[in-house]
LUMVEX-406769 format. One line per field, with one value per residue (C-alpha): residue number from 0; residue in one letter; x, y, z. Coordinates in steps of 0.1 Angstrom, whole numbers. Example, Ala and Ser with C-alpha at 12.3 -4.5 7.8 and 13.67 -1.06 7.14 Angstrom:
BEGIN
num (0 | 1)
residu (A | S)
x (123 | 137)
y (-45 | -11)
z (78 | 71)
//
This chain:
BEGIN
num (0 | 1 | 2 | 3 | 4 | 5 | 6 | 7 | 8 | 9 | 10 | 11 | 12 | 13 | 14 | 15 | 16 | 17 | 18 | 19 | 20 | 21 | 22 | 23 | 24 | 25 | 26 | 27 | 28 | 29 | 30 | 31 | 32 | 33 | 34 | 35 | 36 | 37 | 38 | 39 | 40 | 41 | 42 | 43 | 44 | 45 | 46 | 47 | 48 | 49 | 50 | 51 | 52 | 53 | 54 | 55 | 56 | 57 | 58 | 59 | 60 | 61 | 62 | 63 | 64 | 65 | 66 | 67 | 68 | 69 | 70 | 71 | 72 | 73 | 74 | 75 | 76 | 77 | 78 | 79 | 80 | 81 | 82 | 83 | 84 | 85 | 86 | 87 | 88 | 89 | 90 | 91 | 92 | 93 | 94 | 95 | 96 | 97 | 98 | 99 | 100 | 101 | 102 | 103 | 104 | 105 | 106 | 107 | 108 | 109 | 110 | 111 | 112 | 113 | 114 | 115 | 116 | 117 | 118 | 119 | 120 | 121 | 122 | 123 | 124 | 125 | 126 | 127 | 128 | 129 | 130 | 131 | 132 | 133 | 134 | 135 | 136 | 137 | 138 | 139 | 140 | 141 | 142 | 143 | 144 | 145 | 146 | 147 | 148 | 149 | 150 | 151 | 152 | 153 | 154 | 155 | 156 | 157 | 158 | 159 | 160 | 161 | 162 | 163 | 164 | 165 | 166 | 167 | 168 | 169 | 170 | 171 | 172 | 173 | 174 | 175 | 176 | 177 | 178 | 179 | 180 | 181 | 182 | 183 | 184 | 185 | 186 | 187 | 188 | 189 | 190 | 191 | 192 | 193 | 194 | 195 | 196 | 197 | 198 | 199 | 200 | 201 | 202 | 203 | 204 | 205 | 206 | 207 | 208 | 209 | 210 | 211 | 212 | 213 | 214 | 215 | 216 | 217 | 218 | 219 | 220 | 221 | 222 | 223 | 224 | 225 | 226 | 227 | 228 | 229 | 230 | 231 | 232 | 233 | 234 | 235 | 236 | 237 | 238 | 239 | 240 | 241 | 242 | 243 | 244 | 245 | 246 | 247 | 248 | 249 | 250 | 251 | 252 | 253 | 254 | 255 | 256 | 257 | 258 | 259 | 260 | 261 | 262 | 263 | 264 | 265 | 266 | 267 | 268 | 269 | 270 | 271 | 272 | 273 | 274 | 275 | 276 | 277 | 278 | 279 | 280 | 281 | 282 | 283 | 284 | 285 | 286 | 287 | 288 | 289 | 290 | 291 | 292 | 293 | 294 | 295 | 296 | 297 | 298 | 299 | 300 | 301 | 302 | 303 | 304 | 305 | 306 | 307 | 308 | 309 | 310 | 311 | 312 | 313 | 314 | 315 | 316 | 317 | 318 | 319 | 320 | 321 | 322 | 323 | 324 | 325 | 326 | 327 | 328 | 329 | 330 | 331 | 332 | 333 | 334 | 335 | 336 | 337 | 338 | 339 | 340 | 341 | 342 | 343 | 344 | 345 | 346 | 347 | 348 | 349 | 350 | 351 | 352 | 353 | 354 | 355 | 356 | 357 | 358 | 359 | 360 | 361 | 362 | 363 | 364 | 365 | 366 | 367 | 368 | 369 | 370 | 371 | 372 | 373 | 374 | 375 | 376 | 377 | 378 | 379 | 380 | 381 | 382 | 383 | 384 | 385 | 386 | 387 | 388 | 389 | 390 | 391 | 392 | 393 | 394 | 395 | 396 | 397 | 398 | 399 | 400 | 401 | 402 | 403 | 404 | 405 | 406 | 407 | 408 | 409 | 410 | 411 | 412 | 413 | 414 | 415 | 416 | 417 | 418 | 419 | 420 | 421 | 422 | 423 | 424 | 425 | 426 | 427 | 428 | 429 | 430 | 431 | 432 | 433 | 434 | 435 | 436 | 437 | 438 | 439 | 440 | 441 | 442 | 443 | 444 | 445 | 446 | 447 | 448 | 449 | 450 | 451 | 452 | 453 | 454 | 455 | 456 | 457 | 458 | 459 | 460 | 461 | 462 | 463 | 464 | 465 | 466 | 467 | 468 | 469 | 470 | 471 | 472 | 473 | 474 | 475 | 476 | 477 | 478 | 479 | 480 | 481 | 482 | 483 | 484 | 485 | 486 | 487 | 488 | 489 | 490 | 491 | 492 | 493 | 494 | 495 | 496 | 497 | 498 | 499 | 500 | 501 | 502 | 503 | 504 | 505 | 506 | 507 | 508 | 509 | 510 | 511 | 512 | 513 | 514 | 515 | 516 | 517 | 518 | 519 | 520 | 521 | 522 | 523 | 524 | 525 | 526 | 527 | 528 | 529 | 530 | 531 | 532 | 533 | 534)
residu (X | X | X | X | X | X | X | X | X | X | X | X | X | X | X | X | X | X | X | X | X | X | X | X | X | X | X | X | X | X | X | X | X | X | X | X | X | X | X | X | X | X | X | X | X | X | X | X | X | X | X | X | X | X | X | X | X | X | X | X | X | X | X | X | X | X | X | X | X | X | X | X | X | X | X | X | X | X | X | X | X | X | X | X | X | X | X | X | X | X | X | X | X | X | X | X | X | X | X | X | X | X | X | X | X | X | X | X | X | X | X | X | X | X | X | X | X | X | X | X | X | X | X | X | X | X | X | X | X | X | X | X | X | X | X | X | X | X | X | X | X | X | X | X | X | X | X | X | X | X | X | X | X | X | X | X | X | X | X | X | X | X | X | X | X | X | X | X | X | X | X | X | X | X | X | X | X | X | X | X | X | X | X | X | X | X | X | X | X | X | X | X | X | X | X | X | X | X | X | X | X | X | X | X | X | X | X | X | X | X | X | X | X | X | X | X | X | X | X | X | X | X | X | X | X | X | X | X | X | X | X | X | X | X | X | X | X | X | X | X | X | X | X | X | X | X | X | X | X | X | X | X | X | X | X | X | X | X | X | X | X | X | X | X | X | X | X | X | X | X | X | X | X | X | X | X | X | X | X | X | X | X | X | X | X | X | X | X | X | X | X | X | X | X | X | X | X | X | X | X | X | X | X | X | X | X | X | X | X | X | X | X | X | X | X | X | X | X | X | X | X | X | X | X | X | X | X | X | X | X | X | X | X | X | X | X | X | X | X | X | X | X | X | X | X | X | X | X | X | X | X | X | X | X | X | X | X | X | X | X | X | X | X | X | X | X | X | X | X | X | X | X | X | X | X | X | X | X | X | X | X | X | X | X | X | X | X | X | X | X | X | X | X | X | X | X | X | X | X | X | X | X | X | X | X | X | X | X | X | X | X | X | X | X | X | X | X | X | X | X | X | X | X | X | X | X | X | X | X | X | X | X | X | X | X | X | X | X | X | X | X | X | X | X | X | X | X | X | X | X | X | X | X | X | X | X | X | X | X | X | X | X | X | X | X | X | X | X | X | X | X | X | X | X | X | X | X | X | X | X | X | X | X | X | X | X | X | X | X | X | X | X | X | X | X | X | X | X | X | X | X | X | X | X | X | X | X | X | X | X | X | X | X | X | X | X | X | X | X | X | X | X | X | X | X | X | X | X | X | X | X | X | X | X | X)
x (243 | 217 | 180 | 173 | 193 | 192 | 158 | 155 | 117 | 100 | 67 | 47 | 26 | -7 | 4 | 10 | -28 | -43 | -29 | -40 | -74 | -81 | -68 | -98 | -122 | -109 | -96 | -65 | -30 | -5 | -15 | 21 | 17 | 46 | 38 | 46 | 42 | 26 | -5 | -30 | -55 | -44 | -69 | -69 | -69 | -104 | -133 | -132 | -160 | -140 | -99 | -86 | -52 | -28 | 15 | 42 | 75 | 60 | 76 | 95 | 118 | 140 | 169 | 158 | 156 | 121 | 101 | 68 | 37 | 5 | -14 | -50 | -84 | -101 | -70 | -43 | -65 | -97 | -112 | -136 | -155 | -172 | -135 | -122 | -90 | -71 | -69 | -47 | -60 | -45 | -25 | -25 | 8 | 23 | 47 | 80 | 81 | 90 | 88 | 61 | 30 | 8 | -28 | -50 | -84 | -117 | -129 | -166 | -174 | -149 | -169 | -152 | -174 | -155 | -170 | -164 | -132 | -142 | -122 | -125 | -141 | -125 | -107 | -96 | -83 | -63 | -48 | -34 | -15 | 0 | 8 | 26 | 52 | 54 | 61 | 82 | 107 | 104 | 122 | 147 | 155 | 161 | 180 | 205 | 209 | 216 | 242 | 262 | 275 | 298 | 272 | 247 | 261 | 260 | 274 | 285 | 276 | 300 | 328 | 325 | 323 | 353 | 368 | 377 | 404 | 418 | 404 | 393 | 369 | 393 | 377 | 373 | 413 | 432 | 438 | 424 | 425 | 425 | 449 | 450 | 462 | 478 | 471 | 502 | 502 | 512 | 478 | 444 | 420 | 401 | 420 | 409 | 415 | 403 | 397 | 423 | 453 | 486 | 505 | 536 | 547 | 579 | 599 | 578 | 574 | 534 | 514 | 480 | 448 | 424 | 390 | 366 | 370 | 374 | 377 | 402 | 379 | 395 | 401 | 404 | 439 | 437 | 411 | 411 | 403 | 397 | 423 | 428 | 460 | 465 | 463 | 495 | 493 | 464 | 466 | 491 | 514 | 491 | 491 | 514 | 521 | 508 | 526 | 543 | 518 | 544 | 545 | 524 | 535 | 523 | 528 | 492 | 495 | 478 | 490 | 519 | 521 | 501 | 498 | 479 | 476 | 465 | 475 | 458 | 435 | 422 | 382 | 371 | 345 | 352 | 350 | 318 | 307 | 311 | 344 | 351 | 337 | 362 | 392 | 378 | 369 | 404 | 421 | 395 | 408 | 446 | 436 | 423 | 459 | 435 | 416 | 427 | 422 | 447 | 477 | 470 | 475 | 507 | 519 | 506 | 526 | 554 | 545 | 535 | 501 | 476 | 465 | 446 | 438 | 430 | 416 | 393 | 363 | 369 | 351 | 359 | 384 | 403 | 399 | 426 | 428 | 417 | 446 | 462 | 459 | 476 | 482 | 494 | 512 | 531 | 562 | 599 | 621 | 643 | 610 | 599 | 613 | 605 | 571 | 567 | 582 | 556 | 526 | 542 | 546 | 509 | 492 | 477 | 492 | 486 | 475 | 503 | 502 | 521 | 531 | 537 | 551 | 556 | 589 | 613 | 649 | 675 | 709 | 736 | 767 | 796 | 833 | 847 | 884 | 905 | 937 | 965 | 983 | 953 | 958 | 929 | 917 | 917 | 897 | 876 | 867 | 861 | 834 | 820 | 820 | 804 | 775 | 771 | 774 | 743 | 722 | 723 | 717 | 687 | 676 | 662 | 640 | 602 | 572 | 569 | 606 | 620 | 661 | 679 | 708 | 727 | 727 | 737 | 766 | 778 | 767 | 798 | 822 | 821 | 834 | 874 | 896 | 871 | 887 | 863 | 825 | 811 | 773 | 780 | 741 | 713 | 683 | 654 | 628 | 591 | 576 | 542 | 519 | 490 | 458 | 442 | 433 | 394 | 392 | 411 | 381 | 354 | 371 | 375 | 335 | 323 | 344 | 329 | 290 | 301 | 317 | 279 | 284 | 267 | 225 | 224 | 232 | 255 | 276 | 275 | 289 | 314 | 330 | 328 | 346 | 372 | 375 | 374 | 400 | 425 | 426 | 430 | 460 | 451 | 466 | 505 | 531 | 556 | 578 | 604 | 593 | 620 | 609 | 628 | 601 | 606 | 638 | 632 | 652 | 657 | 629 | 604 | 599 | 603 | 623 | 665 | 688 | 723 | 739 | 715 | 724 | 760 | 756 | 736 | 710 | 683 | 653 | 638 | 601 | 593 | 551 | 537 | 504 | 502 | 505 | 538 | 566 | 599 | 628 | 651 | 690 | 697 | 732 | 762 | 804 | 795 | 782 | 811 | 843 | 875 | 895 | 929 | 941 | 971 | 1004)
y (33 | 50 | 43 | 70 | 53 | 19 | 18 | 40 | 26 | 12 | 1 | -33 | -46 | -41 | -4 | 0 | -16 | 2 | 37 | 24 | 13 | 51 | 65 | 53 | 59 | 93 | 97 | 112 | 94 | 96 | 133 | 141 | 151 | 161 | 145 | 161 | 145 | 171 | 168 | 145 | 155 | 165 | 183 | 162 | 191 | 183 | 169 | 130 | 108 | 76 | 73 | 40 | 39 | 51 | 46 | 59 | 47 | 32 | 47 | 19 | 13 | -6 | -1 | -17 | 0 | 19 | 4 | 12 | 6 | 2 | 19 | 9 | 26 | 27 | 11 | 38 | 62 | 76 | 98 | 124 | 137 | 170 | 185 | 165 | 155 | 124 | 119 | 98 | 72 | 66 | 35 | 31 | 28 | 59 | 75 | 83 | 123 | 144 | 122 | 120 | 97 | 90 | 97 | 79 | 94 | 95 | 133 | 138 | 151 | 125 | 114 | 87 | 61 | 29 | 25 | -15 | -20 | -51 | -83 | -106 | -76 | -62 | -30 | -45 | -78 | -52 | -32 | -62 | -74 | -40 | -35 | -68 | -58 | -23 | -38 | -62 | -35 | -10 | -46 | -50 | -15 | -16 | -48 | -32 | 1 | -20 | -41 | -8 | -2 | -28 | -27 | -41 | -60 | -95 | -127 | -117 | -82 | -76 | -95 | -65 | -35 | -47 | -55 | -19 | -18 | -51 | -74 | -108 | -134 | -162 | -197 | -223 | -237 | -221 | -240 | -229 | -235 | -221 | -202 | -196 | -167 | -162 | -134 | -114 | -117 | -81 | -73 | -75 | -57 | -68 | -74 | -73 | -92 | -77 | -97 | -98 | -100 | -116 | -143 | -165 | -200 | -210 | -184 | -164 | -186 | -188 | -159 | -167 | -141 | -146 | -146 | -134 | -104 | -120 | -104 | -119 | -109 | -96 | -127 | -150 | -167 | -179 | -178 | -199 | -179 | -189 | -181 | -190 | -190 | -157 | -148 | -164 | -195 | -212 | -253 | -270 | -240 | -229 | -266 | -262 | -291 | -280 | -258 | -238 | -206 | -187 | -150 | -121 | -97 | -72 | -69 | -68 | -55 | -79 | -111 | -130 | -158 | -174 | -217 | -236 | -267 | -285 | -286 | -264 | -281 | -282 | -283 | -253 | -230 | -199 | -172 | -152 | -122 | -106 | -121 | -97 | -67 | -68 | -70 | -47 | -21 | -25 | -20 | 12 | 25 | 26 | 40 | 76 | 97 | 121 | 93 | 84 | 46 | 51 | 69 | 46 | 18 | 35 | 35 | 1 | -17 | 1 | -18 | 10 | 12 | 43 | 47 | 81 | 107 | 145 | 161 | 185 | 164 | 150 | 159 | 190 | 174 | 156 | 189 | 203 | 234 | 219 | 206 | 196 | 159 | 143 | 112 | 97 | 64 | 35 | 23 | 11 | 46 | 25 | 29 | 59 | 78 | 50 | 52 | 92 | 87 | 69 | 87 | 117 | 95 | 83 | 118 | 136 | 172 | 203 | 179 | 187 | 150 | 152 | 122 | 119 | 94 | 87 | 89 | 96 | 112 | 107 | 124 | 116 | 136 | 112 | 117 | 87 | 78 | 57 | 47 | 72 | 71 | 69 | 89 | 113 | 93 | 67 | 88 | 98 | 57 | 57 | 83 | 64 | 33 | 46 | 64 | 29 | 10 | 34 | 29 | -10 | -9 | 11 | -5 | -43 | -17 | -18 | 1 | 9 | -1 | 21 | 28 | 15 | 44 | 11 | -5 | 24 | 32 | -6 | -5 | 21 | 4 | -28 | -4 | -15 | 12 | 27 | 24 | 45 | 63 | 97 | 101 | 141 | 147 | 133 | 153 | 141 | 148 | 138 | 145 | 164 | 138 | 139 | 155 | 175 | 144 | 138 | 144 | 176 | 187 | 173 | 185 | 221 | 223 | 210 | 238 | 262 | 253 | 259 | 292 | 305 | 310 | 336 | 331 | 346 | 320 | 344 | 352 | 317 | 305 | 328 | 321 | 276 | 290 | 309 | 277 | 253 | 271 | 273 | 236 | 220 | 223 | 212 | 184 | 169 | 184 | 159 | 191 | 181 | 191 | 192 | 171 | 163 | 146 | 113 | 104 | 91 | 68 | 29 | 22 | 46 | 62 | 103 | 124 | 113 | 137 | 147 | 121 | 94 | 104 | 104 | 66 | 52 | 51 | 63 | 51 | 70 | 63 | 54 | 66 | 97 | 107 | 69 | 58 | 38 | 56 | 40 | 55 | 67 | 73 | 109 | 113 | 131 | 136 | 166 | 147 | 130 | 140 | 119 | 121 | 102 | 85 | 99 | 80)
z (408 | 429 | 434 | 408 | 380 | 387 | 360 | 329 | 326 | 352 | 339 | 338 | 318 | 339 | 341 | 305 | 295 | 319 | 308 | 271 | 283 | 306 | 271 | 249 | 272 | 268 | 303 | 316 | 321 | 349 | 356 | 378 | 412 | 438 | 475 | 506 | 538 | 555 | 531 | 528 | 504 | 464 | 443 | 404 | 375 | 367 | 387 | 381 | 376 | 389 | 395 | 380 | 389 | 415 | 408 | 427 | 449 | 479 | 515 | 533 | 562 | 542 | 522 | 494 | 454 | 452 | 426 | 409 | 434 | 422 | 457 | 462 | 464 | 495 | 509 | 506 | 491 | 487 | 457 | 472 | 446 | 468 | 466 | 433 | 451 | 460 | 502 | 515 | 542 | 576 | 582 | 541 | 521 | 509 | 484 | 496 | 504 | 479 | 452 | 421 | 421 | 390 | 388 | 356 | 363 | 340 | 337 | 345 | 312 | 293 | 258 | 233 | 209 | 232 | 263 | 266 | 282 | 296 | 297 | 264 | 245 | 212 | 225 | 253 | 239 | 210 | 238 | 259 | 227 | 218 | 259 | 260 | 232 | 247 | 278 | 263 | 249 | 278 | 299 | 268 | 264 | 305 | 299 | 274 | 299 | 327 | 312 | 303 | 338 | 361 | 389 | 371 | 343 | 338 | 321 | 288 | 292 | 323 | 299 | 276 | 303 | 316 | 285 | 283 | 316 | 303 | 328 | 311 | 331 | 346 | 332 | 352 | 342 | 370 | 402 | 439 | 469 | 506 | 526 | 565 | 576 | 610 | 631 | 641 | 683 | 684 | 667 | 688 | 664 | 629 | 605 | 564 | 538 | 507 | 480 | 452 | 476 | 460 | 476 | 465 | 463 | 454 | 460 | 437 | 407 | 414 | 420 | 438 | 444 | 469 | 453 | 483 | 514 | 544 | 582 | 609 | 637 | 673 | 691 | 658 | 656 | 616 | 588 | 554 | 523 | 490 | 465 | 426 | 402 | 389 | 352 | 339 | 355 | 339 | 342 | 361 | 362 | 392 | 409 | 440 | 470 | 509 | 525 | 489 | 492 | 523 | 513 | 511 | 477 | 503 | 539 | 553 | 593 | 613 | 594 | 610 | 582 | 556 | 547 | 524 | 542 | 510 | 481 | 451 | 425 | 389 | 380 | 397 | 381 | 365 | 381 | 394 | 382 | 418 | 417 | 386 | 395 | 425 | 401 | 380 | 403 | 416 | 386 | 380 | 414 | 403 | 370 | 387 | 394 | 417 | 438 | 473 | 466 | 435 | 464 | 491 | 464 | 455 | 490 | 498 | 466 | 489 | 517 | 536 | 556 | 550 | 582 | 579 | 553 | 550 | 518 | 504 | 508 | 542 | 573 | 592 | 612 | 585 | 555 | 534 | 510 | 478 | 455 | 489 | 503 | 534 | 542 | 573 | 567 | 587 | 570 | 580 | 576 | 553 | 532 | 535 | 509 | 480 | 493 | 490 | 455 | 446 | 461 | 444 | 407 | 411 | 421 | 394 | 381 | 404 | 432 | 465 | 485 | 516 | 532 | 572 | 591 | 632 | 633 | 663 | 651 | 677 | 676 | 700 | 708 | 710 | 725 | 710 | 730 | 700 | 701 | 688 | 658 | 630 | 599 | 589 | 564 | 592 | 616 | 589 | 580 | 617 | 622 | 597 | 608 | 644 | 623 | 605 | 641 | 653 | 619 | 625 | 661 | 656 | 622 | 639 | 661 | 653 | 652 | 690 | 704 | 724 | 721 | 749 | 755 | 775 | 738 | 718 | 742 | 737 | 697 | 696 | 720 | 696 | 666 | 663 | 675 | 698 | 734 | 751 | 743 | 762 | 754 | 761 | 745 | 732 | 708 | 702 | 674 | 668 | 634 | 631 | 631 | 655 | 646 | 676 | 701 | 702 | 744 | 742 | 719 | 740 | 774 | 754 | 745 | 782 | 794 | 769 | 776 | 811 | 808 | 802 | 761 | 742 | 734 | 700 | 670 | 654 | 685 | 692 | 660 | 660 | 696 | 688 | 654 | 676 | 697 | 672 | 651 | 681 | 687 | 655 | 640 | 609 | 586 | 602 | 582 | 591 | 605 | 628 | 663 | 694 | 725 | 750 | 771 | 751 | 767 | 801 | 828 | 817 | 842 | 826 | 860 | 848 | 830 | 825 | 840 | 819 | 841 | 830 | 797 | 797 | 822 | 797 | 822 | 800 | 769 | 737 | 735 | 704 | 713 | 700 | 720 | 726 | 691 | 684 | 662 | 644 | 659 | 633 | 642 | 622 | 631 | 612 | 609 | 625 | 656 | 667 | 678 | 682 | 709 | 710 | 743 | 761 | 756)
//
């Protein structure tokens, strides 16, 4: 909810007595007026023999809900009766700009039979009653409109709202506990733990959530966060020794391993109702088909990482056509296509979701020397068992590995019936997965300001468009792209020559513009030739 719907009423009991009391001395009630910062002085409808009351949302430097204020006379603001407007007085509070203040003023000529509005007399004493049960039901009737939305909602109330996705409040019956989570050494940056993150114990037989957010901060080695039992394991069911909670349902990048290093416990309270909004507005999220939270939870029950996204409503950097969303992910190439199936299952109809990977596709040309005599179903079992020799060589690589070509040629060697291997080639392929790089664009405007640009706006416009168009090159398409620059010599020092290649002497990088890659082995039948020794 915003400021401007966090209240359907806002107004107290003082304001609502005081409105009843300018209202039988025939006066005029919360006359509307529109402020502007660059005014100070408001003309009233009428002249005024005396304003009694001031209301508006008072200008702050906070961040904080904007309430009814109650400004003050000869404080804030002054009636000037010469020009029969309000003036607003320096280094007095003001209303925020733009919005409406409130003006309860008594007209100069105002007539009516009551004149004593005094405290203990009759009318005022009658409109004090009636004002506290107006009051009264303009805080119930709030009450009831707050209690209809998840932000806002509480106890009982917040039971009901989120009644309707199926969540239920946990009672205080499930066991908790804390687990630490170890940083993975590989990872030096923060690291988030959102609340509601499953882990096991036992294999799997106990399913644990953690109940609060918590941040592994760069530098931090471990944190303990609170988790509880999840929904079917009320009682003792969710009682586990030290040491059972092991696994994460989902790999989280950054986490090495997880511990309780006590045991789990009955008797806890049940849960907040910060702790249920969480789930609830996590279960919300998977329930939209068309929201990016519901397709990175897609690829992230995949184990797959969203690491950036493009769509309609993106900055001008990361924006698609609309109906069109991109999403760049990290995930083992084993993965991969469960993961895009997914994405695709979750996305809602008429809605294109790419998916784009860092991958690097290497395809070697191999003479393999094999002993004579093998039938051509034999050679045939052969080729394959070379391609399925390359696939598990490459498969232990990670995210950032580079392939050895020493390894690969060895991989093939240990394949029975292979006497001899010739490395004749080697293509390499990087997907289309790097936006334009943030210096190229600032390197491309300095040298722009300094090739004198054009004065006029609409010139001006047009040539950064001109510029700006040519260097991004919009959303990755995760289109195969040749590039032979990734295979260098085995010390790194420049580019490998056809003779490294066909010594071995060479490595893949598996970096694309300095981000790491998977490398992926994409070789065929058609890729390897047999060639039988002599004899």
């Amino acid at each position: 909810m915003n400021p401007d719907t966090v209240h359907l009423i806002q107004r107290s009991f003082g304001e609502v007595t005081d409105d009843i009391l300018t209202s039988l001395v025939g006066g005029v009630v919360n006359e509307p007026v529109i402020f502007d910062l660059k005014s100070d002085l408001y003309p009233l409808a009428q002249p005024a023999a005396g304003v009694r009351g001031l209301t508006g949302q008072k200008a702050d430097n906070t961040n904080a809900v904007p309430g009814n204020h109650a400004f003050e006379q000869g404080i804030d603001f002054a009636y000037d009766p010469d020009l029969a407007a309000i003036l607003w007085l320096d280094g007095g509070a003001r209303p925020i700009d733009g919005s409406t203040f409130f003006i309860d003023y008594v007209p100069a000529d105002a007539s009516s039979p009551i004149t004593d509005i005094n405290v203990g007399g009759v009318a005022r004493t009658l409109s004090e009653a009636v004002s506290r049960e107006i009051a009264t039901l303009y805080q119930q009737l709030n009450r009831a409109y707050r209690f209809g939305f998840i932000d806002t909602a509480e106890g009982t109330a917040l039971d009901l709202v989120v009644s309707i996705l199926g969540v239920r409040r946990k009672a205080g019956d499930f066991a908790v506990g804390l687990v630490t989570f170890f940083r993975d050494p590989a990872v030096n940056g923060d690291v988030t733990i959102a609340s509601g993150t499953k882990l096991t114990a036992k294999n799997g037989a106990v399913v644990f959530e953690t109940t609060q957010q918590r941040t592994l901060q760069r530098g931090q080695a471990r944190i303990d966060v609170p988790v509880r039992a999840g929904v079917d394991f009320a009682g003792e069911d969710g009682q586990v020794e030290a040491g059972a909670i092991d696994t994460l349902v989902r790999a989280l990048a950054g986490v090495g391993k997880v511990t309780n290093n006590e045991p789990t416990i009955l008797g806890a309270s049940e849960e907040t109702d910060a702790e249920l909004r969480a789930r609830a507005k996590a279960e919300l999220y998977k329930l939209g088909n068309a929201t990016l939270p519901a397709l990175e939870a897609a690829a992230v029950d995949n184990f797959a990482k969203v690491t950036e996204f493009w769509d309609p409503n993106g900055p001008v950097a990361r924006r698609t056509p609309p109906g069109v969303v991109t999403l760049l992910v990290e995930s083992e190439p084993e993965r991969f296509a469960s993961v895009k199936a997914a994405v695709n299952d979750q996305r809602a109809a008429g809605i294109a979701a790419t998916l784009v990977a860092r991958y690097v596709f290497v395809t070697p040309r191999i003479i393999a020397g094999i002993k004579p005599g093998l039938t051509s179903a034999g050679k045939q079992k052969l080729v394959d068992e070379i391609i399925a020799a390359v696939a598990e060589f490459v498969e232990p690589l990670t995210s950032g590995d580079p392939l050895k070509g020493g390894d690969l040629i060895k991989a093939v060697e240990a394949v029975g019936d292979v006497q001899s291997v010739n490395l004749v080639d080697l293509h390499t392929f990087r997907t289309d997965a790097s936006p334009a790089a943030p210096k190229d664009v600032i390197e491309a405007l300095i040298g722009f300001l300094g090739a004198n640009p054009a004065q006029e706006e609409t010139a001006l416009r047009a040539e950064l468009d001109a510029l700006l168009f040519a260097l991004d090159p919009g959303a990755p398409t995760g289109n195969r792209i040749p590039d032979r620059s990734l295979i260098v010599t085995a010390d790194g020092t420049g580019p490998a020559s056809d003779a490294d290649i066909e010594a071995g002497n060479f490595q893949v990088l598996a970096k694309l513009d300095g981000d790491p890659a998977w490398i992926v082995a994409d070789l065929t039948a058609v890729d390897i030739a047999l060639q039988e020794a002599a004899g």
